[in-house]
N, C-alpha and C positions, 0 to 999 in steps of 0.2 A: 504494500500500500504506500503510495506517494505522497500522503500528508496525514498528519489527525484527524481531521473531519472526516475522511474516508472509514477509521480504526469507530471512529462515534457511531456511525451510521451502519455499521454492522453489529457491532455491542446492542445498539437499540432495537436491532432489525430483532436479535435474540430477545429480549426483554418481550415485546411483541408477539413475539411466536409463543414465548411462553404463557402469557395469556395478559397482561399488566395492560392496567387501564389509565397506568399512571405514569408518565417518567419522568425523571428530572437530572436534568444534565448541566452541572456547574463548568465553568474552564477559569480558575485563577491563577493567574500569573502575581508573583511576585519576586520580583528585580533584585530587592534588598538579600534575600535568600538566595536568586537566583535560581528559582524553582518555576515550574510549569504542571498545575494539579486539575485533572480529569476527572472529574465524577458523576458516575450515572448509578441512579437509584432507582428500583422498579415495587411496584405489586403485584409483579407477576407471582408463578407458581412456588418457585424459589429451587435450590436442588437438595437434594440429601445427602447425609455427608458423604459417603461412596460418589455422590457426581461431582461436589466440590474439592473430594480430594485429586480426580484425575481432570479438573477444569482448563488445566495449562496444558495437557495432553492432547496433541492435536488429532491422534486417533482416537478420543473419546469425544461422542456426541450425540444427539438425541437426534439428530435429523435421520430423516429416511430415505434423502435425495442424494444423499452424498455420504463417505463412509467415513469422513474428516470433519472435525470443525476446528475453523483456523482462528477465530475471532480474537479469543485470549490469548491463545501463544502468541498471537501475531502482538496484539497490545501490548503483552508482558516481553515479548521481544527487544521491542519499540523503546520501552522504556531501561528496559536494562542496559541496551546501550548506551545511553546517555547517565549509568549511575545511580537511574533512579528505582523503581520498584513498580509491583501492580499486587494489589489487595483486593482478596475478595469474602465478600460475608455472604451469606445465603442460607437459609435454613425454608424447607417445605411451609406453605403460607404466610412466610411473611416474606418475600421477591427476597431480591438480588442486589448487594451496594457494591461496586468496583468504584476504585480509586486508585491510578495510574500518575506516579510521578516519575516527572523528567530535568533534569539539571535544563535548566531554561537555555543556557549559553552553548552548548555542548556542539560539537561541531556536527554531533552524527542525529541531534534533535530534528526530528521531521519539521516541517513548518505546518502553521495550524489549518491551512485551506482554507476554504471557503465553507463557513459554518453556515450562512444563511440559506444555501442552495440548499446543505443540508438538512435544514430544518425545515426548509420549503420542502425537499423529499420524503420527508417523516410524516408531515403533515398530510399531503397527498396519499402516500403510502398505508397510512394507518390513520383517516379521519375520524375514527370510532374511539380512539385515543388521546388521552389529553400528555401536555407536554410541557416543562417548566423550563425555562431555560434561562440563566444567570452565565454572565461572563465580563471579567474586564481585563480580557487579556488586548497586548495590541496599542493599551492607553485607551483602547475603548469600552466603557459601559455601555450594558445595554442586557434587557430583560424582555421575558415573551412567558406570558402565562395562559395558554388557550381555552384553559377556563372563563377566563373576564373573558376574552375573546368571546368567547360563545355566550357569554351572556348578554354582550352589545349586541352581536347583530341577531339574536334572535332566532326566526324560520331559516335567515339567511344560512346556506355549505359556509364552512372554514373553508371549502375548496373555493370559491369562489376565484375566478382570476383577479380580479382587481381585491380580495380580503388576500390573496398571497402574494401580490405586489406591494400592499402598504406593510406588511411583518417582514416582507423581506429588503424592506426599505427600512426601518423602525428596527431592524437589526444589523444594519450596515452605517449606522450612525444620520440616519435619515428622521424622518418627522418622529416626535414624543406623540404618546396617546394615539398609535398609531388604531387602537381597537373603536377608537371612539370612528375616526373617521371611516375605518372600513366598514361598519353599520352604513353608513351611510354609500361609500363607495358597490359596497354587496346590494346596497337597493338599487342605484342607478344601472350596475351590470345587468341584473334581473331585467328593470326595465327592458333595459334593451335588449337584451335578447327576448325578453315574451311581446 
């Protein structure tokens, strides 16, 4: 995988599949430490200890499509390169917490990519799911809770193309209260297409 956001967006994609109706994905950076920290929390199924203890094992996995799962070795790869570590908690109903750190300065540190696309895929990918998302890496802040989301626009899809243009603006350091105007933006779309 050629950035972080790529390693997020399968981490999640698991979270998902497991059944989690919930996830939350921090990315903070901080300079002073020189550290770079990854965290995704779920309420998915969670796994038992026999799945958590072989979770870095890329020949253990629950899927049925493939006889590999790459997801965490690759994360926990990712990060040991760079010195740092990848933790994971998990116990049967109550989901899954991974926390992935990385020596922020590190030469073999992937760069973070493009988070918003990312989140724009999650959101597409899994509308039936809600998604938190906190980061100020970058010197950028900037937050996305698809809960409020869904309570502004109402009848309105989160799919909506112009409610995934303003969250994916409103996380590239683009307009504040991006939820409020996408209510708004998600009616004109409607409009116009009905």
């Amino acid at each position: 995988m050629e950035d972080l956001s790529l390693h997020i967006l399968d981490i999640v994609e698991n979270s998902t599949a497991a059944g989690a109706s919930l996830v939350e994905i921090g990315i903070t950076e901080n300079p002073r430490e020189d550290l770079l920290v990854i965290s995704i929390k779920d309420n998915g199924r969670g796994m038992d200890p026999q799945m958590l203890a072989g979770a870095r094992d890329p020949f253990v996995t629950t899927r049925t499509t493939r006889r590999v799962g790459l997801g965490l070795p690759l994360l926990d790869q990712a990060a040991r390169e760079t010195g740092g570590r990848l933790e994971v908690d998990s116990a049967p109903g109550r989901g899954t917490s991974i926390t992935a750190t990385f020596q922020g300065s590190h030469i073999d540190r992937k760069p973070l990519g493009d988070l918003a696309a990312t989140m724009i895929s999650l959101i597409l990918g899994n509308p039936e799911v809600d998604f938190v998302f906190e980061s100020n890496a970058g010197g950028v802040q900037c937050s996305l809770d698809t809960r409020e989301i869904r309570k502004e626009l109402g009848e309105i899809p989160i799919t909506t193309p112009a409610v995934l243009a303003l969250i994916r603006k409103s996380l590239t350091g683009g307009e504040e209260g991006a939820h409020t105007d996408a209510r708004d933006e998600g009616r004109n779309d409607g409009q116009a297409q009905g």
